[in-house]
C-alpha positions as CSV (number, residue, x, y, z in Angstrom):
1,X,0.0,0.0,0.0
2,X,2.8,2.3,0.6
3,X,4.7,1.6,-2.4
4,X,1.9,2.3,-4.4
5,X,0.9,5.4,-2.7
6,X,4.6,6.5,-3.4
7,X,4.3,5.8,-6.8
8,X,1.1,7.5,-7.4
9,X,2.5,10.6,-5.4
10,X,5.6,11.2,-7.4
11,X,3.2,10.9,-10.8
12,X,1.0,14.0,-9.5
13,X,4.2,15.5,-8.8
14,X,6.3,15.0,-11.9
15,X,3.0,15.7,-13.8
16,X,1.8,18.6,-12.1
17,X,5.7,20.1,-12.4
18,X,5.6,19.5,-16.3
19,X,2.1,21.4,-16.7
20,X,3.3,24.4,-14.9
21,X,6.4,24.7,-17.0
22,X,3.9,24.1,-19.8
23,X,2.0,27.2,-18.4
24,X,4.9,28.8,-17.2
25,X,7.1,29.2,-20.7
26,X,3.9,30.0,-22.4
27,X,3.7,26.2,-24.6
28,X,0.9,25.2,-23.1
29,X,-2.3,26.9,-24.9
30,X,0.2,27.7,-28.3
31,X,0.3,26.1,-31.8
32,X,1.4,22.9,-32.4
33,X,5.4,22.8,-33.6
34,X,5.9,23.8,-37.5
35,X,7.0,20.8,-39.2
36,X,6.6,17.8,-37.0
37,X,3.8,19.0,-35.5
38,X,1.9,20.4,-37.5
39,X,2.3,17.2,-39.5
40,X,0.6,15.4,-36.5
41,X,-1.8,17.9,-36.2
42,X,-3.7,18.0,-39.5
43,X,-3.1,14.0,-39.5
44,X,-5.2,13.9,-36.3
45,X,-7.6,16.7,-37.4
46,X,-8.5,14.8,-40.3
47,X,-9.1,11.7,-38.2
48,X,-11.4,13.6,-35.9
49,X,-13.5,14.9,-38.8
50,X,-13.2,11.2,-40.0
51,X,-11.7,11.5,-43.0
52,X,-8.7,8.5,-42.6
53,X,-5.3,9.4,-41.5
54,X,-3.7,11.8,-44.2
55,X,-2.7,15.2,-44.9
56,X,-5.5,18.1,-46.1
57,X,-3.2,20.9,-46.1
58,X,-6.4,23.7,-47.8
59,X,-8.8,23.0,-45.3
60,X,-9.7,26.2,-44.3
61,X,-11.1,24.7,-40.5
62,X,-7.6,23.2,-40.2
63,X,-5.8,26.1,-41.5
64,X,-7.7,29.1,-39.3
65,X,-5.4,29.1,-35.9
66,X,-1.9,29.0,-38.0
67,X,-3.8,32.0,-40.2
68,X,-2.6,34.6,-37.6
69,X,0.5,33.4,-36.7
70,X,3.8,34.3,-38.3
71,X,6.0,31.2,-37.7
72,X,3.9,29.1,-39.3
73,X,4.0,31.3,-42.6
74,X,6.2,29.1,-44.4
75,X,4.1,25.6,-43.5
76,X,0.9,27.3,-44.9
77,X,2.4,27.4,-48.4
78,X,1.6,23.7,-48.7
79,X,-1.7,23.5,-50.4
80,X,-4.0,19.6,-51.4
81,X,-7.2,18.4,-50.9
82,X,-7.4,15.5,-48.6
83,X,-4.8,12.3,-49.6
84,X,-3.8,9.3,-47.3
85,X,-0.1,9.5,-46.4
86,X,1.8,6.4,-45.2
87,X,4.8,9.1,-44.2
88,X,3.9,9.0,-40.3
89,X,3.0,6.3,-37.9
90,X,-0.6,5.7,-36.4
91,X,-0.4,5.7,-32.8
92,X,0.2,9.4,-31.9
93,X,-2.1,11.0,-34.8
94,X,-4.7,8.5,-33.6
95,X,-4.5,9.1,-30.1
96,X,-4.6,12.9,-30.7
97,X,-7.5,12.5,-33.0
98,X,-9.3,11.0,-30.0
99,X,-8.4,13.9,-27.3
100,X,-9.3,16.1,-30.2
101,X,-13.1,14.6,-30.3
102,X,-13.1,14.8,-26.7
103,X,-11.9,18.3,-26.3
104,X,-12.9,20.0,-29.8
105,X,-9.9,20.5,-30.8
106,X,-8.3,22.0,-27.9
107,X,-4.1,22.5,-28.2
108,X,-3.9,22.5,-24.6
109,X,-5.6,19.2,-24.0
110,X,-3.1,17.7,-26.2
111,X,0.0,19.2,-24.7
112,X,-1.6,18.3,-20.6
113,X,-2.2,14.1,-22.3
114,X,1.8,14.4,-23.3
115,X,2.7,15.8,-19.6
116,X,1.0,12.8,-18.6
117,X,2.5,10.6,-20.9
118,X,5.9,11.5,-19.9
119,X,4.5,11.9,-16.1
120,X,3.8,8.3,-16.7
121,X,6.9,7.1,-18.2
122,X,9.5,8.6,-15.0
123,X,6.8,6.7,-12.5
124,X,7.5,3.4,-14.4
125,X,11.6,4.1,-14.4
126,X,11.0,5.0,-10.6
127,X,9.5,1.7,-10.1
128,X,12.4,-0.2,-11.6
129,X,14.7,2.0,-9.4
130,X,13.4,0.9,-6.9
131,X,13.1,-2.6,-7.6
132,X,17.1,-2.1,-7.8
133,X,17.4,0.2,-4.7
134,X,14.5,0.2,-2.5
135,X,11.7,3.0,-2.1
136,X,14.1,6.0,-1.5
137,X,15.6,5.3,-5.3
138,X,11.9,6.0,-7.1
139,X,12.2,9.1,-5.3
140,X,15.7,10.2,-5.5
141,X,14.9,9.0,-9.8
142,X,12.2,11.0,-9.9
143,X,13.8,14.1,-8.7
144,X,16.8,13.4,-11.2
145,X,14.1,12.7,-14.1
146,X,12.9,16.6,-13.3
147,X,16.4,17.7,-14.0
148,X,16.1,16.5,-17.5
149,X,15.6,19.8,-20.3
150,X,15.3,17.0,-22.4
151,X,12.0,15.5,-20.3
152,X,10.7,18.5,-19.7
153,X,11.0,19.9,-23.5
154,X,9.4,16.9,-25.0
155,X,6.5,16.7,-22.3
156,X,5.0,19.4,-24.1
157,X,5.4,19.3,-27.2
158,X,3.3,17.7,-30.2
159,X,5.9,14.9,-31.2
160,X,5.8,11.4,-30.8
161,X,8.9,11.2,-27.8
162,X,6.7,11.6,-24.8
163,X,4.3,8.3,-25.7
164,X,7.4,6.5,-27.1
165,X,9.3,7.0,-24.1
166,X,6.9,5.6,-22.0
167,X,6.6,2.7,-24.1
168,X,10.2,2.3,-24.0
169,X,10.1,2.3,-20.0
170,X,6.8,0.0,-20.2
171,X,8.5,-2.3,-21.7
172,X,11.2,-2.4,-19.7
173,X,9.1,-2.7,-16.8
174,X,7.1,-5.4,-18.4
175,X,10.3,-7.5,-19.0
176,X,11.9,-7.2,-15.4
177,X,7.9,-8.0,-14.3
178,X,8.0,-11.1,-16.2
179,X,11.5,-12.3,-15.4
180,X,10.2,-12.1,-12.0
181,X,7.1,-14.2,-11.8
182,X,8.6,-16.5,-14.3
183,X,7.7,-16.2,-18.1
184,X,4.3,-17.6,-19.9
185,X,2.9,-17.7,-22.9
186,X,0.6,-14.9,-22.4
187,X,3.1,-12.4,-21.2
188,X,5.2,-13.6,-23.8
189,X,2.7,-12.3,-26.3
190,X,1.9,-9.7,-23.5
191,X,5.2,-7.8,-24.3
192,X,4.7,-8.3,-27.7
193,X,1.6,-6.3,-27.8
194,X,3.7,-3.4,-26.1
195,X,6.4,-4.1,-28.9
196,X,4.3,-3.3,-31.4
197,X,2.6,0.0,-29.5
198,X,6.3,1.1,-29.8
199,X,6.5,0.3,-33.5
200,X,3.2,2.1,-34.1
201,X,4.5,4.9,-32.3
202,X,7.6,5.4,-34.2
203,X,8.6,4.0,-37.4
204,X,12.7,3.8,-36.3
205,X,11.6,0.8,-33.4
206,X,10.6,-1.5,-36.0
207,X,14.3,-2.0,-36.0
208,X,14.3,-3.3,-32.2
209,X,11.9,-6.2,-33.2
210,X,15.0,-8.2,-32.8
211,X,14.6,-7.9,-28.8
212,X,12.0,-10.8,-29.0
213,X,15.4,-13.0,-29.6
214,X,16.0,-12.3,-26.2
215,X,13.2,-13.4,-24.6
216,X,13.4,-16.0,-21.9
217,X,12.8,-19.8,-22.0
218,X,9.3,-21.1,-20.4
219,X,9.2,-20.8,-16.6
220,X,7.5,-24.3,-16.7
221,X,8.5,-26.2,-19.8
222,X,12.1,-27.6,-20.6
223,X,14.0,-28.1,-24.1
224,X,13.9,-26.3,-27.5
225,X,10.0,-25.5,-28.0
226,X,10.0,-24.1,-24.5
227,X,13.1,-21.7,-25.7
228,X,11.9,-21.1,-28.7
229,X,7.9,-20.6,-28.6
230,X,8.1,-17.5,-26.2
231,X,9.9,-15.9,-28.7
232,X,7.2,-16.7,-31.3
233,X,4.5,-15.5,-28.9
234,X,6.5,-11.9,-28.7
235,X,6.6,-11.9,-32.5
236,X,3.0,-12.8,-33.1
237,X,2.1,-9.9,-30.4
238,X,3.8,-7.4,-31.9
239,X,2.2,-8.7,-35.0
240,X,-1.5,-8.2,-34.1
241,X,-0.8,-4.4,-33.1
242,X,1.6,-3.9,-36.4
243,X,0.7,-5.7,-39.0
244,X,-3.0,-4.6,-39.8
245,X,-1.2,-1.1,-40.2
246,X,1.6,-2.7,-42.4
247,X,-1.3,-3.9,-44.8
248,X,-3.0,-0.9,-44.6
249,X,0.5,0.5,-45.7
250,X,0.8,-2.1,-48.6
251,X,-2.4,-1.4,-49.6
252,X,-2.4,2.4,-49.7
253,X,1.1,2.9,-51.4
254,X,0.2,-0.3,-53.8
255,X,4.0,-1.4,-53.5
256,X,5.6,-3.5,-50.7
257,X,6.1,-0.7,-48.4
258,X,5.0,-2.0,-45.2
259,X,6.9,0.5,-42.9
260,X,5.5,3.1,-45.2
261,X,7.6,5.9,-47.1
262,X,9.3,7.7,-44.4
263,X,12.0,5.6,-43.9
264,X,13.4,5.4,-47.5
265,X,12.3,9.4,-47.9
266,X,15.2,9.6,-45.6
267,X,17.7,7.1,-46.7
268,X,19.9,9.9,-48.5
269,X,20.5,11.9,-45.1
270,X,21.2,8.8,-43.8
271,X,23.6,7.2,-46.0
272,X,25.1,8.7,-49.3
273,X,27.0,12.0,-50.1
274,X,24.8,14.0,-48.5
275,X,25.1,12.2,-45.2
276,X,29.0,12.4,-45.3
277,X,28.6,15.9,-45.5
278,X,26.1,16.5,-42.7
279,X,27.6,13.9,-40.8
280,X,25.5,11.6,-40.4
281,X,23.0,14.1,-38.4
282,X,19.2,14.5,-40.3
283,X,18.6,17.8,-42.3
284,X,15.8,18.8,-44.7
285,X,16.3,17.3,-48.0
286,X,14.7,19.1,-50.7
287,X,16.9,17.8,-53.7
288,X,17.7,14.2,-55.1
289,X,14.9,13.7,-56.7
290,X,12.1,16.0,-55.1
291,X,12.1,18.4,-58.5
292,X,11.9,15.7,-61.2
293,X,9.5,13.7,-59.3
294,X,7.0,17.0,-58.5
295,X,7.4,17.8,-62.0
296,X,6.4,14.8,-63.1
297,X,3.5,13.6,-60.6
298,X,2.3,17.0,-59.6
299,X,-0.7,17.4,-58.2
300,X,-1.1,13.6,-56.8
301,X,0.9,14.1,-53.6
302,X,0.3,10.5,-52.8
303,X,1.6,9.6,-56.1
304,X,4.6,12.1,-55.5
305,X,5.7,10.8,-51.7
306,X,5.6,7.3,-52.8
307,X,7.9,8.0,-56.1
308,X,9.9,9.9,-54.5
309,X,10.1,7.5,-51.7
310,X,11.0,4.5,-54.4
311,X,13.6,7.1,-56.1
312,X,15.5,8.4,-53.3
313,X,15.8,4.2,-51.6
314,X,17.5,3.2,-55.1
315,X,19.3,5.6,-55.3
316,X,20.8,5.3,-51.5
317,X,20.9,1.3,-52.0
318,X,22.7,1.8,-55.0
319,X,25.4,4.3,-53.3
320,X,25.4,1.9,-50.3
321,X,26.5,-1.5,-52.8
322,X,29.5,0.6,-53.9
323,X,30.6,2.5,-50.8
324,X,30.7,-0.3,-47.9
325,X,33.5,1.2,-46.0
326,X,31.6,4.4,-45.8
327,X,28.4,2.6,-45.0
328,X,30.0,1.4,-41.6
329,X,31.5,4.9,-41.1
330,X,28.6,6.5,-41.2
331,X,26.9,4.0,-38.7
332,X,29.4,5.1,-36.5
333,X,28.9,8.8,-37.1
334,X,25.1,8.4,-36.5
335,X,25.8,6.8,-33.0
336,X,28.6,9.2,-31.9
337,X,26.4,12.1,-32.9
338,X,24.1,10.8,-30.8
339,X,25.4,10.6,-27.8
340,X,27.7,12.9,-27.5
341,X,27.5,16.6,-25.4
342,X,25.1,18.7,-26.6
343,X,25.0,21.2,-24.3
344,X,23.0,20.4,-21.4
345,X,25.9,19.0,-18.2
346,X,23.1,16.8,-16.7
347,X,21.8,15.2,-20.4
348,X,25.1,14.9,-21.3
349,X,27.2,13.2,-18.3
350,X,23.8,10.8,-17.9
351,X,25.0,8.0,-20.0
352,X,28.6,8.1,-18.2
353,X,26.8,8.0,-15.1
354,X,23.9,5.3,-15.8
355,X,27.3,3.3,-17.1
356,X,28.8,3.6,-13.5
357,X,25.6,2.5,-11.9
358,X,25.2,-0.7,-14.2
359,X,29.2,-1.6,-12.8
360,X,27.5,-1.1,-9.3
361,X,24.4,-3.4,-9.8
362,X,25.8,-5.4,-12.6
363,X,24.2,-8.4,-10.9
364,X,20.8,-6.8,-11.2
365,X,18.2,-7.9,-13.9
366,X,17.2,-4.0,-14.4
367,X,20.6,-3.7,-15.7
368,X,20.9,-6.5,-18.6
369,X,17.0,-5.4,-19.8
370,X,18.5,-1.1,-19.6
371,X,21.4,-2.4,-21.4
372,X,19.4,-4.5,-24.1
373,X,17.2,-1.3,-24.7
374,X,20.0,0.6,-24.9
375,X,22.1,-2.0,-27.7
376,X,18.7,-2.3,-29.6
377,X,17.8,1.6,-29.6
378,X,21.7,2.4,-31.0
379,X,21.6,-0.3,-33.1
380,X,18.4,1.5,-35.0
381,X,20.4,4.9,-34.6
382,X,23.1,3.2,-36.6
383,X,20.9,2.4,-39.6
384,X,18.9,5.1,-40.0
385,X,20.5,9.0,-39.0
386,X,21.3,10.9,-35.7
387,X,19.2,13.7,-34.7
388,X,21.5,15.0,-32.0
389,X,20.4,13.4,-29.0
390,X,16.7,13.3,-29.5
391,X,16.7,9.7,-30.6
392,X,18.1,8.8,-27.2
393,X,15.1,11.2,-25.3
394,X,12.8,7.6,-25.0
395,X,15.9,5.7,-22.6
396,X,16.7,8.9,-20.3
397,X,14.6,7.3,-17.6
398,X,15.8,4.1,-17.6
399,X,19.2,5.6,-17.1
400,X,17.8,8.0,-14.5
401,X,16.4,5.0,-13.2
402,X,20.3,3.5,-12.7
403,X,21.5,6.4,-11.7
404,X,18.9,7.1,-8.9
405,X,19.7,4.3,-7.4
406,X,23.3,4.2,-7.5
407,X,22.4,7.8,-5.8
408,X,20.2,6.1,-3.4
409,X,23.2,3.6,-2.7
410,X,25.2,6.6,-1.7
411,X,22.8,8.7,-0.1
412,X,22.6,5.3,2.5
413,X,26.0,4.8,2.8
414,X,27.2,8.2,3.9
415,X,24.5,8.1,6.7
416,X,25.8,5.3,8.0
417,X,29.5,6.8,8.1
418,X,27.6,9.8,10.1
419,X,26.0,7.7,12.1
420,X,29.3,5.9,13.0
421,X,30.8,9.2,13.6
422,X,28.7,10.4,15.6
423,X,28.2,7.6,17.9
């Protein structure tokens, strides 16, 4: 009873401190993001006026609150009737589409649900904590989690990192949970289902569905099925929540583009000349290809993204068959652009100090699933782009979570030298 009164005390706290600083800095009752998310916002708008998931970018309903607002200028030049886009992934539009018939639309509404998505998500990482450390760690994590620009930035904003860092955690959670009361078919297929929440969430975590290989044997079965059939059963989860929207994917684009288009829209900041020059880090791409293929399809803008989509993934596979050695550079350069400093002391020495805390409680089973999350989530950095630390924004609390109870460790140890001291 305690433990769960804890828990439900530091979410009213965490969320209530992320929609003050929503109201505080003014983000709260303003316009969704230009670019990302205004993308999500017309996607959800046309869900809510049940139209399908796709872009109208002339609606004039839609259009009226950016009409007054200078910073989205340059996103009202876009102009089609409604089309079905395959370009974003379900779950946030969706979701958003739903507060939106709830709450008429209301900006705010959205921006209080992602508080308490990321509310949500620090509660689960203070549970593992203090699975690791005892009660005084889900405090001492969520204290840390509030010190997070990163956290705090993301809570409010209309992008997809505040529900996919809760799935992240969730599943975390869900695997230590499970490892625990021993591993069954059901929560086999259980975490599976949470899997595939975190594909539909965002595209780049269809590239973790190689996790399910590490799925445990049957708690009450012995030999190869009993290895093998859990990690079926995680598979076929993630497959009930994914695949319909693969199909509807397939189906839409008429090609075999089951992850949809924005993946290979990408590919060239990812991997090719471009990407040398940049880096390896995502930019805007308004060339190779865009021109030729507008000219050629315009005005079918679903005909155009999935064109250009086919263009620009030849012509990054092509570059990728004759450049391997810069392939695997550039994997490199995605990861180290990633993770290192970007400006904020406590973002930046987190992963050094969540590193120190898996040395401490390297016996721990929190700290083989953090790491596994962590291998899986680089490993999609690697073969996609870096965006400067924003792809590594869903694992900050599971790190906090290490690193609030390595501080919990402390925090017990020096009272016991005072103690000794003073006695």
């Amino acid at each position: 009873m305690a433990r769960r009164l804890i828990y439900t005390a530091i979410f009213v706290a965490v969320f209530g401190t992320y929609v003050f600083r929503a109201w505080d800095n003014g983000s709260l009752t303003s316009l969704p993001e230009p670019g990302d998310g205004a993308d999500y916002d017309t996607i959800a708008f046309n869900v809510w006026q049940g139209r399908g998931f796709g872009f109208d970018w002339d609606d004039p309903e839609w259009r009226k609150p950016y009409l007054q607002d200078p910073g989205h200028e340059g996103m009202l030049t876009r102009h089609s009737d409604y089309y079905p886009t395959t370009y974003r992934p379900p779950a946030v539009p969706i979701l958003m589409g739903l507060v939106y018939t709830l709450t008429n639309r209301s900006f705010a509404a959205w921006r209080i649900v992602e508080c308490a998505l990321m509310a949500g998500a620090v509660t689960i990482a203070a549970v593992v904590s203090a699975g690791i450390a005892g009660l005084p760690a889900a405090v001492l994590t969520a204290i840390l989690a509030l010190q997070s620009e990163d956290l705090t930035v993301y809570s409010q904003q209309f992008m997809t990192e505040a529900m996919a860092t809760l799935m992240v955690t969730l599943l975390a959670w869900l695997w230590l949970r499970h490892s625990k009361n021993g591993w069954t078919l059901k929560r086999a297929v259980g975490l599976g289902v949470a899997l595939g929440v975190l594909i539909a969430t965002r595209s780049i975590f269809v590239l973790w569905l190689p996790v399910a290989l590490f799925v445990p044997r049957l708690s009450t079965s012995k030999g190869v099925k009993a290895l093998l059939v859990p990690k079926a059963a995680c598979v076929l989860g993630c497959l009930l929540i994914a695949g319909p929207w693969w199909v509807r994917n397939v189906v839409v684009t008429r090609a075999l583009m089951p992850f949809g288009t924005e993946g290979a829209l990408n590919m060239p900041v990812g991997f090719g000349p471009r990407a040398l020059r940049a880096e390896g880090v995502w930019h805007s791409n308004r060339e190779d290809g865009s021109d030729e293929m507008w000219a050629r399809y315009q005005p079918d803008l679903r005909k155009f993204e999935l064109e250009l989509a086919k263009y620009r993934q030849r012509l990054s596979l092509r570059w990728m068959r004759g450049h391997p050695g810069d392939v695997v550079r550039l994997m490199w350069m995605h990861v180290r652009q990633e993770i290192k400093p970007h400006g904020s002391p406590f973002v930046d020495s987190l992963l050094y100090l969540a590193g120190a805390a898996a040395l401490l409680f390297r016996r721990s089973p929190a700290v083989k699933v953090v790491a596994l999350m962590l291998c899986a989530n680089l490993f999609g950095i690697a073969l996609t782009w870096s965006v400067e630390g924003r792809f590594m924004v869903p694992l900050q609390p599971l790190l906090i979570a290490l690193v609030g109870a390595m501080a919990a460790v402390v925090v017990r140890q020096g009272m016991r030298v005072l103690d000794r001291v003073e006695a």
